[in-house]
N, CA, C and O atoms as a GROMACS GRO file, in nm:
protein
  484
    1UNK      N    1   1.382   3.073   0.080
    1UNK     CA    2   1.288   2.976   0.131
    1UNK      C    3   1.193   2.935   0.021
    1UNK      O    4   1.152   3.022  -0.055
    2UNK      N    5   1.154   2.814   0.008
    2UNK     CA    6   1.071   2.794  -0.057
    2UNK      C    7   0.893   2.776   0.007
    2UNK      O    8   0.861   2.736   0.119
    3UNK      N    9   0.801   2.818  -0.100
    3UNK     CA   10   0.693   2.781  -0.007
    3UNK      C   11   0.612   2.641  -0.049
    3UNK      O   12   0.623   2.564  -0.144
    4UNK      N   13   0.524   2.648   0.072
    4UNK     CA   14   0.461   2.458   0.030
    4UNK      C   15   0.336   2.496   0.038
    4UNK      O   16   0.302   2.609   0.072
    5UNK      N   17   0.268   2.416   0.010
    5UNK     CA   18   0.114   2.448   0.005
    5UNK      C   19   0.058   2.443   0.172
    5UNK      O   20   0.106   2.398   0.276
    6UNK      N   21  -0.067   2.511   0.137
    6UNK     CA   22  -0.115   2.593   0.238
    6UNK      C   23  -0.044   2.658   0.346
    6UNK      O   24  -0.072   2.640   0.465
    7UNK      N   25   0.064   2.748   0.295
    7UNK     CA   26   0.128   2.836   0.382
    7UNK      C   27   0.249   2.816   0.487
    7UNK      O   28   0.288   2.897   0.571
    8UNK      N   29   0.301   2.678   0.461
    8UNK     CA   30   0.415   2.627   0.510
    8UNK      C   31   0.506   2.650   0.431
    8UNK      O   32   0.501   2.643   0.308
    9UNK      N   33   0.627   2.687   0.524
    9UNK     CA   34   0.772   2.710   0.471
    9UNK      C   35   0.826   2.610   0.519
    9UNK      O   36   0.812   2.548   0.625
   10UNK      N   37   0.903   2.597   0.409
   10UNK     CA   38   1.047   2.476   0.423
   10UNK      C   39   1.188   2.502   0.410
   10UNK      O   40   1.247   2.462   0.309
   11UNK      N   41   1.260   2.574   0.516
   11UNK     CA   42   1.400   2.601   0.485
   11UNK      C   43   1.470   2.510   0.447
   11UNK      O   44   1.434   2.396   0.476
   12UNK      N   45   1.600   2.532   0.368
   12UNK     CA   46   1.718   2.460   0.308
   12UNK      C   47   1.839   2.465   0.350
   12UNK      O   48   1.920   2.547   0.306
   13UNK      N   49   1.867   2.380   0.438
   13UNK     CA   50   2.008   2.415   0.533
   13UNK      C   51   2.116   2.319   0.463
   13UNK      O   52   2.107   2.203   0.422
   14UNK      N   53   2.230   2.420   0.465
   14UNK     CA   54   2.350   2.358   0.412
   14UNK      C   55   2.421   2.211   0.478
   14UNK      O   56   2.469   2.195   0.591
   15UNK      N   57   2.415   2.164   0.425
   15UNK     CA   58   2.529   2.075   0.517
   15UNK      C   59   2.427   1.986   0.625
   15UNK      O   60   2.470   1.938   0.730
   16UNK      N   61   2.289   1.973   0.580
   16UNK     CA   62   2.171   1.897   0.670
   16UNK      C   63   2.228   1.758   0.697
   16UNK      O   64   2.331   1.732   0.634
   17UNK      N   65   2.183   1.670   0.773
   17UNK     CA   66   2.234   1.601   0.794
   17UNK      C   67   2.202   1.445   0.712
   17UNK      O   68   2.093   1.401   0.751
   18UNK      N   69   2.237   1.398   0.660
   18UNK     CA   70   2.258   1.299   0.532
   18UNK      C   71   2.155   1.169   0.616
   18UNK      O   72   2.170   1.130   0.732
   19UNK      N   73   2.057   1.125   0.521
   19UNK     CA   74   1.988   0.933   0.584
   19UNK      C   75   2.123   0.876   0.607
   19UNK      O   76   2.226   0.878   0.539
   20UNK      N   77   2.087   0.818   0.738
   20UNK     CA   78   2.178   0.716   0.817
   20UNK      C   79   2.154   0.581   0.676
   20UNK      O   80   2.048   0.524   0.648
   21UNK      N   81   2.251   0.569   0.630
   21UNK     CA   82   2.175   0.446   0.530
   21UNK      C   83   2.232   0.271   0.603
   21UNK      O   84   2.237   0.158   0.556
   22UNK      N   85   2.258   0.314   0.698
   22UNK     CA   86   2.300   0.162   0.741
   22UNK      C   87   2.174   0.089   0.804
   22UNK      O   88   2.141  -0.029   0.802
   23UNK      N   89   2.113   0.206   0.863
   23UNK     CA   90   1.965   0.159   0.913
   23UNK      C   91   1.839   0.105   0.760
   23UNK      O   92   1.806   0.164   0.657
   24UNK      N   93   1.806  -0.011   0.809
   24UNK     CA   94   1.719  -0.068   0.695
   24UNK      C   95   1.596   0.010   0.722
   24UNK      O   96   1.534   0.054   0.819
   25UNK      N   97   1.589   0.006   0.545
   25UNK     CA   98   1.423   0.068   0.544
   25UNK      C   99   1.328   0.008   0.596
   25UNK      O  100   1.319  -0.110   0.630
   26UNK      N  101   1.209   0.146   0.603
   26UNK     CA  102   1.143   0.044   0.702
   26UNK      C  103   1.000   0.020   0.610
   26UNK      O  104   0.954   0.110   0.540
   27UNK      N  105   0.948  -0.092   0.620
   27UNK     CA  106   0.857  -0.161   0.508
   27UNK      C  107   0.714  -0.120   0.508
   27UNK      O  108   0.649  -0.134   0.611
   28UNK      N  109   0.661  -0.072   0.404
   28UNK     CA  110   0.534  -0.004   0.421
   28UNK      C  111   0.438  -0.102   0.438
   28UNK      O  112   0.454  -0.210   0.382
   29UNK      N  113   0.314  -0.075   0.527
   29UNK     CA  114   0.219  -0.160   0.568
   29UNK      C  115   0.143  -0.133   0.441
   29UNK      O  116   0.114  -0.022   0.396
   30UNK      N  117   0.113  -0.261   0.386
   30UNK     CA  118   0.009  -0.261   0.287
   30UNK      C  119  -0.163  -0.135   0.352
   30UNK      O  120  -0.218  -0.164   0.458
   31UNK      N  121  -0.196  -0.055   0.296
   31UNK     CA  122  -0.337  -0.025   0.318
   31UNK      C  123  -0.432  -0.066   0.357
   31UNK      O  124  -0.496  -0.006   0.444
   32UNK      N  125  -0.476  -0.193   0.298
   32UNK     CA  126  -0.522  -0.271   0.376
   32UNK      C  127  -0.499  -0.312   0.540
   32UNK      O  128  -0.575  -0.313   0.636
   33UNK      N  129  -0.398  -0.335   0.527
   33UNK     CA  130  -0.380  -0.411   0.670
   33UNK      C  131  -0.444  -0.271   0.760
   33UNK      O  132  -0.546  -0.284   0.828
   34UNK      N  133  -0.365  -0.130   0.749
   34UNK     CA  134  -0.420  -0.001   0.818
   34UNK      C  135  -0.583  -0.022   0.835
   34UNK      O  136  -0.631  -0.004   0.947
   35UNK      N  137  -0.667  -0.058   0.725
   35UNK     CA  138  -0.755  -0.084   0.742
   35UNK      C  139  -0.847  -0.166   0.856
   35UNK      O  140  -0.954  -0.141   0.912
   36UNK      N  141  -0.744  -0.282   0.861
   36UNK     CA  142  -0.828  -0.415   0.941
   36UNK      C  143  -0.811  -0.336   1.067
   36UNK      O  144  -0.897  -0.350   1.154
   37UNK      N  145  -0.678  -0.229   1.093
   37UNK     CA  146  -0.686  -0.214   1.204
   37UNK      C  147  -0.730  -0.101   1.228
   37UNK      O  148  -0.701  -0.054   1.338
   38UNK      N  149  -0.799  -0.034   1.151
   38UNK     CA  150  -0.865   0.064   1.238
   38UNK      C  151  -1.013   0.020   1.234
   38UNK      O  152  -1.094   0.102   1.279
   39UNK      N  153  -1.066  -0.112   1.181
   39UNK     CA  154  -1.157  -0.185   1.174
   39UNK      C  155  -1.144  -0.227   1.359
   39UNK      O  156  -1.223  -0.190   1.445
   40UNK      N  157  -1.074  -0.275   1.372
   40UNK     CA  158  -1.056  -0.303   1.517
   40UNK      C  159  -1.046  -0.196   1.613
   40UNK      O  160  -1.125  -0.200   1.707
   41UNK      N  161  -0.980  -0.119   1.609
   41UNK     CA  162  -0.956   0.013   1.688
   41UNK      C  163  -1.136   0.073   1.685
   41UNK      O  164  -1.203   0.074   1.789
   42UNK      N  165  -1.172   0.103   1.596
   42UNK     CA  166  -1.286   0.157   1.595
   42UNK      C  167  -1.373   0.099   1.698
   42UNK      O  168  -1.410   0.159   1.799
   43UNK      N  169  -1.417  -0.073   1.652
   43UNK     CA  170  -1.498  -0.128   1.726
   43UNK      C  171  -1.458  -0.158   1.877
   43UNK      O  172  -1.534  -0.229   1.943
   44UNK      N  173  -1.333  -0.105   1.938
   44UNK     CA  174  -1.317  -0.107   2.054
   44UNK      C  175  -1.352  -0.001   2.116
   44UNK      O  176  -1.415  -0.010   2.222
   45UNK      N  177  -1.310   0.138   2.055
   45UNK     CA  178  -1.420   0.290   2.089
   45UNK      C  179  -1.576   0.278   2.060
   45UNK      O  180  -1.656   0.364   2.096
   46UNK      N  181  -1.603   0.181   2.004
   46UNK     CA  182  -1.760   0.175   2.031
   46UNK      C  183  -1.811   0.111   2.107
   46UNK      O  184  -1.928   0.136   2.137
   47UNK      N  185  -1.724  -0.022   2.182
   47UNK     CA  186  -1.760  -0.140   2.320
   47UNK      C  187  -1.722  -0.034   2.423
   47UNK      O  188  -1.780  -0.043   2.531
   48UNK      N  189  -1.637   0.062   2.410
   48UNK     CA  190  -1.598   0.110   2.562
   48UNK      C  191  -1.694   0.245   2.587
   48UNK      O  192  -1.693   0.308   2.692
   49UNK      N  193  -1.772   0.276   2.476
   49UNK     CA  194  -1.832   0.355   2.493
   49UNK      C  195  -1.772   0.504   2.422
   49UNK      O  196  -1.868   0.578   2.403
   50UNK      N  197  -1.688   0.544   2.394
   50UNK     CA  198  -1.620   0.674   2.392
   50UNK      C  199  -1.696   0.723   2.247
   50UNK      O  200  -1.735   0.840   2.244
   51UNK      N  201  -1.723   0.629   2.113
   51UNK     CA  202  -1.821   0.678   2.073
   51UNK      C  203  -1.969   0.611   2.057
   51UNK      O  204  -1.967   0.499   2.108
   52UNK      N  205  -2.071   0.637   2.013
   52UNK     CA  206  -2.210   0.560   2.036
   52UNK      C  207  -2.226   0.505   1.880
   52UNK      O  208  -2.292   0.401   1.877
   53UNK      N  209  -2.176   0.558   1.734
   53UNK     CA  210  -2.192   0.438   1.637
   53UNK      C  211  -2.124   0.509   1.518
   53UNK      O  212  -2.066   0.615   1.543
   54UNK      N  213  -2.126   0.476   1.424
   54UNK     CA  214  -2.077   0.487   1.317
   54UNK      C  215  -2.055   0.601   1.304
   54UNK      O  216  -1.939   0.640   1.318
   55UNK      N  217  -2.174   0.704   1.270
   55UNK     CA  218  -2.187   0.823   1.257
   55UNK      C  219  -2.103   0.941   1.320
   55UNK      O  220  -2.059   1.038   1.257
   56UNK      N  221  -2.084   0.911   1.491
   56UNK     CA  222  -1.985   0.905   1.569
   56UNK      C  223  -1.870   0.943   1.507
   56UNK      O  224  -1.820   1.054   1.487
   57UNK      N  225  -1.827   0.805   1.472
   57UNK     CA  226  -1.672   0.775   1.420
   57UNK      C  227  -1.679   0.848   1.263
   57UNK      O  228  -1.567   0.887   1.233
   58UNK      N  229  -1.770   0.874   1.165
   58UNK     CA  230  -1.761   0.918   1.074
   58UNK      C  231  -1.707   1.108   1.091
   58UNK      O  232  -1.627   1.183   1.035
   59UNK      N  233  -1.804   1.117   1.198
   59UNK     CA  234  -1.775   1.291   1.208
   59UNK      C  235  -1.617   1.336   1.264
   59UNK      O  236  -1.536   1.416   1.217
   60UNK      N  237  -1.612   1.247   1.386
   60UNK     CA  238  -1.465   1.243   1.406
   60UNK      C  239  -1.368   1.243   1.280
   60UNK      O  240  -1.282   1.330   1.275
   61UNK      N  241  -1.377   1.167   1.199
   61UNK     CA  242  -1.264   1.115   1.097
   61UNK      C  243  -1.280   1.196   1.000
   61UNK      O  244  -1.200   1.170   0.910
   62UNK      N  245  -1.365   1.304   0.972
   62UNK     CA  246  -1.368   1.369   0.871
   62UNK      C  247  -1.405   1.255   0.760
   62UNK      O  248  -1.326   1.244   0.666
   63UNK      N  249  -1.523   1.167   0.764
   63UNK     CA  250  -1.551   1.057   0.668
   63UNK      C  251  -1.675   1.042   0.649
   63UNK      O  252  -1.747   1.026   0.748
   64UNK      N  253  -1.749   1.046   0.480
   64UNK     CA  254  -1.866   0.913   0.556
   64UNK      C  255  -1.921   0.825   0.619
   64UNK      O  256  -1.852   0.733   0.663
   65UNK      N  257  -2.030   0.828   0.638
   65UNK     CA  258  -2.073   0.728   0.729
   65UNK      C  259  -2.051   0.601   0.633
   65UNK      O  260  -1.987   0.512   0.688
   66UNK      N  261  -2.100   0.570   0.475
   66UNK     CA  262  -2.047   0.495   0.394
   66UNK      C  263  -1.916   0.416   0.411
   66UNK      O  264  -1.902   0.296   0.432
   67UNK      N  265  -1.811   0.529   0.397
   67UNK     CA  266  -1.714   0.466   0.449
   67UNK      C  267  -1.625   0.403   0.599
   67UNK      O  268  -1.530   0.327   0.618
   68UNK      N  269  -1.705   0.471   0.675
   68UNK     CA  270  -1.676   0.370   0.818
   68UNK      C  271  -1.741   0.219   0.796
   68UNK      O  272  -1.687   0.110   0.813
   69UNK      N  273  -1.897   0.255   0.747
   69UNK     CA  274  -1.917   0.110   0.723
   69UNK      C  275  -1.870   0.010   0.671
   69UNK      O  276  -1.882  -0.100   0.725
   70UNK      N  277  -1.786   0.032   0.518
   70UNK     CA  278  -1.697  -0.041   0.479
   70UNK      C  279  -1.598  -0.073   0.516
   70UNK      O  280  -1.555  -0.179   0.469
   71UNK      N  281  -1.513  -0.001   0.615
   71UNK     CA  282  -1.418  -0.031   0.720
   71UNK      C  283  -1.440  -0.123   0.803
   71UNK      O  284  -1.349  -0.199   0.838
   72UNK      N  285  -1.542  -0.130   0.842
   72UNK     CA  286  -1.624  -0.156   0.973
   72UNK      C  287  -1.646  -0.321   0.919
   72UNK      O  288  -1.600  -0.406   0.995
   73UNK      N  289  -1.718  -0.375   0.784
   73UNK     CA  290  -1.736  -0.498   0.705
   73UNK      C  291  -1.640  -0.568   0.720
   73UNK      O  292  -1.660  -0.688   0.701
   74UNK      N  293  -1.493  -0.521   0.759
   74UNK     CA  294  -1.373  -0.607   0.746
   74UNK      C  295  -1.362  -0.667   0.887
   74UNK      O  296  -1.269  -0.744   0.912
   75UNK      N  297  -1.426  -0.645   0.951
   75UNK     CA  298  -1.482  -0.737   1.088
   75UNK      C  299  -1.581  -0.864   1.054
   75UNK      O  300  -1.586  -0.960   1.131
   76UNK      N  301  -1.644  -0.860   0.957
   76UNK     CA  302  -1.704  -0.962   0.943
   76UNK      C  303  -1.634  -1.067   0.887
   76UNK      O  304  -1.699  -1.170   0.905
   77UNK      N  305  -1.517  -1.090   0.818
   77UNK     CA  306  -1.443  -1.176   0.742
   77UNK      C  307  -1.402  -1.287   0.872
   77UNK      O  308  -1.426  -1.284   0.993
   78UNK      N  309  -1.335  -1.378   0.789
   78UNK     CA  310  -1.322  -1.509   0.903
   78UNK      C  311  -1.227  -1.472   0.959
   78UNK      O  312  -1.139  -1.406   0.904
   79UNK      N  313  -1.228  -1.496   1.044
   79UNK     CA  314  -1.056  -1.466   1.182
   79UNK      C  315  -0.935  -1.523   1.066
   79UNK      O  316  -0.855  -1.452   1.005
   80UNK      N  317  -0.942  -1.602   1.061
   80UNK     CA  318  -0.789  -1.647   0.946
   80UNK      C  319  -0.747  -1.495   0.873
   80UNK      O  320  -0.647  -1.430   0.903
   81UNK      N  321  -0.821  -1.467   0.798
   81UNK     CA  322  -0.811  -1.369   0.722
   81UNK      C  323  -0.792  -1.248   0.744
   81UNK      O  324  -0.726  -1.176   0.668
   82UNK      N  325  -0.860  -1.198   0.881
   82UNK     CA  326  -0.813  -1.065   0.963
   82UNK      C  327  -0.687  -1.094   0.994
   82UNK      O  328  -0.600  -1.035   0.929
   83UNK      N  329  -0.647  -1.181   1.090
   83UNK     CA  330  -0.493  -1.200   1.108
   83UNK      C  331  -0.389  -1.218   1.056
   83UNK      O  332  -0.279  -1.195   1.108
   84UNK      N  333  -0.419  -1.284   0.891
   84UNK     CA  334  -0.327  -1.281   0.755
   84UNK      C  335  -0.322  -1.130   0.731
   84UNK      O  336  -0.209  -1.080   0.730
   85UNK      N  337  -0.417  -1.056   0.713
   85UNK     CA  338  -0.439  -0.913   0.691
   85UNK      C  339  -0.356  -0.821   0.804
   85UNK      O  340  -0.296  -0.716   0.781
   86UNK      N  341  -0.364  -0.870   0.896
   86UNK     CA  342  -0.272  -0.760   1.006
   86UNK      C  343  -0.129  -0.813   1.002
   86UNK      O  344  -0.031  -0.743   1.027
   87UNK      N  345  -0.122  -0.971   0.962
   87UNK     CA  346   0.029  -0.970   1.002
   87UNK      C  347   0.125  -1.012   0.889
   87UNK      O  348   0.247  -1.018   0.906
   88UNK      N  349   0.075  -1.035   0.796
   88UNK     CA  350   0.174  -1.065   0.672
   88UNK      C  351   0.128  -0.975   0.579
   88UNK      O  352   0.025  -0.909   0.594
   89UNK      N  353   0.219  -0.968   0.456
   89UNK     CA  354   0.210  -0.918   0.326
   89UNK      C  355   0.231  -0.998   0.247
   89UNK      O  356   0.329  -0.979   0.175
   90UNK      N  357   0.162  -1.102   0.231
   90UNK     CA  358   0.141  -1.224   0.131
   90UNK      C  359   0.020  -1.193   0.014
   90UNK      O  360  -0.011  -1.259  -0.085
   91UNK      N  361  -0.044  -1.040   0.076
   91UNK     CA  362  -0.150  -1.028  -0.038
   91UNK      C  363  -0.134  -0.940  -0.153
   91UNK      O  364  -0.100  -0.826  -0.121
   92UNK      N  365  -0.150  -0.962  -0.289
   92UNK     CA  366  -0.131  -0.918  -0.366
   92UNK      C  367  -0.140  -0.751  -0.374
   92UNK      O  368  -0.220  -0.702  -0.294
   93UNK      N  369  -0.078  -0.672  -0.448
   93UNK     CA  370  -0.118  -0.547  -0.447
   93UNK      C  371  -0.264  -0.449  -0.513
   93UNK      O  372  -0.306  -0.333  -0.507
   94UNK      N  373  -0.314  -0.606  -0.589
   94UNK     CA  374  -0.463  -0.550  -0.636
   94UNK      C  375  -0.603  -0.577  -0.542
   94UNK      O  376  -0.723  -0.575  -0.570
   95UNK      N  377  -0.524  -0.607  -0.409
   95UNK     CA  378  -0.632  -0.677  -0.318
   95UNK      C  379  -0.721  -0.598  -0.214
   95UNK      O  380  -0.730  -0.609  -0.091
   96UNK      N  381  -0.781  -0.516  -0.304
   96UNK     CA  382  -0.847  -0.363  -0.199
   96UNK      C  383  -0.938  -0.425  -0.142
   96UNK      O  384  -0.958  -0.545  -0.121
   97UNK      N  385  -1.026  -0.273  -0.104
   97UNK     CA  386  -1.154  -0.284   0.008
   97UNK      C  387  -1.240  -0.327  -0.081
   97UNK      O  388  -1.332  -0.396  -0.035
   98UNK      N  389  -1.239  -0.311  -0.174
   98UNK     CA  390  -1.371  -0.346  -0.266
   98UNK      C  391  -1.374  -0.499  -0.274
   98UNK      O  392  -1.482  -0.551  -0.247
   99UNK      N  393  -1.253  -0.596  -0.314
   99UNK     CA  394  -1.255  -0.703  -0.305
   99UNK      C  395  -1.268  -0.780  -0.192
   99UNK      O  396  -1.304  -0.898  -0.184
  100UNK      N  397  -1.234  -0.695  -0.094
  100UNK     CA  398  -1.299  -0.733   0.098
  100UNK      C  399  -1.442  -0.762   0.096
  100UNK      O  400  -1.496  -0.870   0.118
  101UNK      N  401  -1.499  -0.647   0.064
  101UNK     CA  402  -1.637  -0.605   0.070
  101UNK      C  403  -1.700  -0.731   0.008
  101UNK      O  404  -1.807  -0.776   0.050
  102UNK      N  405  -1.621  -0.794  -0.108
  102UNK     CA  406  -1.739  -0.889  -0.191
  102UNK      C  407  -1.732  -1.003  -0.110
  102UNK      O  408  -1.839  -1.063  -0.102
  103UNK      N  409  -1.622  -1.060  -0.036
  103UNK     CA  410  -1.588  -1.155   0.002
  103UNK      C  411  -1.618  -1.173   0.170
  103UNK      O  412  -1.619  -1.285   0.220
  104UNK      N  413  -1.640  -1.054   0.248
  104UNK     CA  414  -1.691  -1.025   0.352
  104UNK      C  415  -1.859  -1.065   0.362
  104UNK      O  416  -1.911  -1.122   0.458
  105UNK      N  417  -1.926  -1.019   0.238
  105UNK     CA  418  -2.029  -1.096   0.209
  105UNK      C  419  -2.092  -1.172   0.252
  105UNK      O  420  -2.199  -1.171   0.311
  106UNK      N  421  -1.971  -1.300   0.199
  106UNK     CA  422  -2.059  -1.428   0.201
  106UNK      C  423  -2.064  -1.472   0.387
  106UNK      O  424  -1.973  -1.451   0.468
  107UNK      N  425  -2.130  -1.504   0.401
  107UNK     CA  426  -2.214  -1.548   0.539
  107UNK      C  427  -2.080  -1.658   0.590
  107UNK      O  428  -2.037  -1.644   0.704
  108UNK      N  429  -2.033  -1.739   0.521
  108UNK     CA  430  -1.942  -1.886   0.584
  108UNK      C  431  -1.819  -1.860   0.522
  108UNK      O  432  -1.777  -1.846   0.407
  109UNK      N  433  -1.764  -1.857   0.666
  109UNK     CA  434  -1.625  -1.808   0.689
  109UNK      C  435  -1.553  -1.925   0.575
  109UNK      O  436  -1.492  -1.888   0.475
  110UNK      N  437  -1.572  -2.054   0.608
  110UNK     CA  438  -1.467  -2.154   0.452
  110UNK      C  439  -1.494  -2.117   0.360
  110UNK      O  440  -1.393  -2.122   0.290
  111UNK      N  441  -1.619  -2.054   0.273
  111UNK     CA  442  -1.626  -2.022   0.186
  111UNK      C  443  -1.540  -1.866   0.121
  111UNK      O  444  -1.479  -1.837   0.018
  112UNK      N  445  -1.581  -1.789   0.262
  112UNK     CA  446  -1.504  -1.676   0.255
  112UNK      C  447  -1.337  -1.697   0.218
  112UNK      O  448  -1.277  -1.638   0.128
  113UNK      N  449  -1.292  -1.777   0.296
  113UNK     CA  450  -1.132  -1.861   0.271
  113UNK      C  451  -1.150  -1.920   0.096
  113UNK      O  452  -1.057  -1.892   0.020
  114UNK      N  453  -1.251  -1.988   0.048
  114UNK     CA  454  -1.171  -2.007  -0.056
  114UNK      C  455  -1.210  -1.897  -0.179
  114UNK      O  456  -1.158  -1.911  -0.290
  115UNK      N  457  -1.318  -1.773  -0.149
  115UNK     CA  458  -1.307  -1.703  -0.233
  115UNK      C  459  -1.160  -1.617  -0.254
  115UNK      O  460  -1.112  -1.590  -0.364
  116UNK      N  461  -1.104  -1.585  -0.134
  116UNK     CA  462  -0.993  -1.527  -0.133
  116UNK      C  463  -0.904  -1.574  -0.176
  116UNK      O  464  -0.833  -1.495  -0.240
  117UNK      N  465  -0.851  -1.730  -0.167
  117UNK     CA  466  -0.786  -1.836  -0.250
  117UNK      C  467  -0.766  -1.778  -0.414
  117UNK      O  468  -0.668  -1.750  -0.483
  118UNK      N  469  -0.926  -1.778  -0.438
  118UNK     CA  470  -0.902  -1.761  -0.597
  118UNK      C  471  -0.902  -1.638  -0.597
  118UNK      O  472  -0.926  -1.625  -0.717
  119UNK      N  473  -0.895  -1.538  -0.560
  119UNK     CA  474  -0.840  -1.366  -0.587
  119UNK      C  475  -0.696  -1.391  -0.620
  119UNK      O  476  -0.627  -1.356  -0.716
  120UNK      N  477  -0.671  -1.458  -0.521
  120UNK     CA  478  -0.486  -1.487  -0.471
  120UNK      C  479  -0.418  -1.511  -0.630
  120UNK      O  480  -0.328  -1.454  -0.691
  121UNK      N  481  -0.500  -1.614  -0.662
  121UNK     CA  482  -0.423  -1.690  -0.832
  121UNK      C  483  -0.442  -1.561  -0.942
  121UNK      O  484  -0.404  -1.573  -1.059
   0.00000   0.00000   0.00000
């Protein structure tokens, strides 16, 4: 047997049974997008009550409160952009939270649209 970290074993069986490879892979959700949606998920446990605010959701998650908030900022972006974010992968792979954060910012949602424009190029 081999061992794995923190105290898990992983047996090695002969003859295991081989990836079905006819089945297509299945496509990783950009990070982001996980993001927008637990940006959403969150703020629905805080309308229904189950937690009372950030802090809440920080202790639960094993997180800063810092970082819920920045989670939490990706609610402020224009609707176009949350829904590009949850449902396509048209965004580049250098397109983190940090570049959310700057562009979440600005107060007007068209403006917000064309800062993201020029990230895009």
């Amino acid at each position: 047997m081999k061992q794995r970290g923190r105290g898990a074993k992983k047996r090695i069986v002969e003859g295991a049974a081989q990836l079905d490879e006819s089945k297509p892979a299945l496509e990783r959700i950009p990070r982001i997008s996980r993001y927008m949606a637990l940006a959403i998920h969150f703020e629905d446990l805080i309308r229904q009550g189950v937690v009372t605010d950030y802090a809440d959701l920080a202790r639960l998650g094993h997180v800063t409160r810092a970082r819920v908030t920045q989670i939490m900022n990706l609610r402020l972006l224009a609707p176009e952009i949350q829904e590009s974010l949850l449902f396509t992968s048209c965004f580049p792979e250098q397109l983190d939270l940090r570049t959310l954060q700057r562009v979440a910012s600005e107060k007007c949602w068209k403006k917000q649209v064309a800062l993201l424009e020029n990230q895009k190029d």
